[in-house]
C-alpha positions as CSV (number, residue, x, y, z in Angstrom):
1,X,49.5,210.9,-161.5
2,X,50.0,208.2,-159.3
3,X,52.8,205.5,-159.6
4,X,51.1,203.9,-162.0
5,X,51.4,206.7,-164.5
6,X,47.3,207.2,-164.3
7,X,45.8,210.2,-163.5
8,X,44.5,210.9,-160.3
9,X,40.7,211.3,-160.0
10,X,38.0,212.6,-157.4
11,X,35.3,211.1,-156.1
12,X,32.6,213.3,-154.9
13,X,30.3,211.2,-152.9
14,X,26.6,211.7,-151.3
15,X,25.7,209.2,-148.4
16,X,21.9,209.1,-147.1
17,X,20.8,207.2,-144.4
18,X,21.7,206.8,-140.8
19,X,24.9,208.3,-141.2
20,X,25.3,211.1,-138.3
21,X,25.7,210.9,-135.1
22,X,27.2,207.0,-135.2
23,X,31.0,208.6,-136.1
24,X,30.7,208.6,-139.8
25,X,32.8,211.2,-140.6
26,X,35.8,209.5,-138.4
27,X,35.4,206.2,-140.2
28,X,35.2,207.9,-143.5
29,X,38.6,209.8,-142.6
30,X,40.3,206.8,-141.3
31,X,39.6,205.1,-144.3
32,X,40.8,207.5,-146.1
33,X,43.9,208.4,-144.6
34,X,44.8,204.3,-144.8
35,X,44.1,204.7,-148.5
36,X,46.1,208.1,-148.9
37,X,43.6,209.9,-149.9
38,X,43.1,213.8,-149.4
39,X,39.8,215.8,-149.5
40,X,37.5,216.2,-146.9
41,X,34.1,214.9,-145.5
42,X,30.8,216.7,-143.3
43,X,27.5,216.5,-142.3
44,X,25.0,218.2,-144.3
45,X,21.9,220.1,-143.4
46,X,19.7,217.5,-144.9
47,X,21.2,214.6,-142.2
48,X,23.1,213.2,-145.1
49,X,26.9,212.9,-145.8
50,X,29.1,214.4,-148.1
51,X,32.7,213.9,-149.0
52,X,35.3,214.6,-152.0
53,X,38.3,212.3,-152.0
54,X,41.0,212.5,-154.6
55,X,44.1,210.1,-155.2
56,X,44.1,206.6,-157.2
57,X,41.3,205.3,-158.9
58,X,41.4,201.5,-157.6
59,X,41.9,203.5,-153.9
60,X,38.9,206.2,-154.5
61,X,37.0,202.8,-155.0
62,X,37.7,201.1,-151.9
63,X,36.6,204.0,-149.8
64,X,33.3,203.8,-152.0
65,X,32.7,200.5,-151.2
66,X,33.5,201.4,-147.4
67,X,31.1,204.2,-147.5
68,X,28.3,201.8,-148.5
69,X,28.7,199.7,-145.5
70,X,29.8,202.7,-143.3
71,X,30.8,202.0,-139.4
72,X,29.0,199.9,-136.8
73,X,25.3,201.8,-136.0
74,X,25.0,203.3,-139.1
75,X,22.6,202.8,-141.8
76,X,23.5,203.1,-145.4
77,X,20.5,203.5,-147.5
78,X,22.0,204.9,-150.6
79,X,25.1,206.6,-151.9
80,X,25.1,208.7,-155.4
81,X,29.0,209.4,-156.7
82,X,30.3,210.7,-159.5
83,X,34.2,211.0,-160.6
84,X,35.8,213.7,-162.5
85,X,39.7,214.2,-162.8
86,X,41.6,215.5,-159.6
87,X,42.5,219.4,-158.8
88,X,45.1,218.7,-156.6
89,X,43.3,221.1,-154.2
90,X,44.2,219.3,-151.0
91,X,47.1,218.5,-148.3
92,X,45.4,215.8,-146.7
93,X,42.0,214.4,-145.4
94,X,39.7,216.5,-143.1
95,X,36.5,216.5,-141.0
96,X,34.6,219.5,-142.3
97,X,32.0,221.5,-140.5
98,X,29.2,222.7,-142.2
């Protein structure tokens, strides 16, 4: 739970577009280990994006909306999510690779 008292949830996230090679991954992590969020994020074999966040709901959301602008030279066409409720399965935020 966070301080709130509501539950923590995870995001699992898909981003297509121009995302590799223009330091998505960093951005994603940056944003967030500012939102103290853990999970991870990598590039996937289809030149898409995929991350799993969990923490605070109204935080989970802000990296979302980051994640659809992305960093400067990338191209967000599209981003599916879907939430469930957190597993507690991570220390902190990481860079995954493949």
């Amino acid at each position: 739970m966070d301080v709130s008292g509501e539950p923590l949830q995870r995001l699992s996230a898909r981003v297509v577009g121009r995302v590799q090679g223009v330091s998505f991954r960093a951005f994603t992590r940056r944003q967030a280990d500012r939102l103290q969020l853990t999970g991870w994020v990598r590039n996937e074999r289809d030149s898409s994006v995929r991350l799993i966040a969990e923490g605070p709901r109204y935080a989970l959301e802000k990296l979302l909306l980051a994640v659809q602008d992305g960093p400067p030279g990338a191209r967000v066409d599209g981003v599916t999510a879907s939430w469930s409720a957190a597993t507690g399965a991570f220390d902190g935020f990481g860079v995954r690779f493949q």
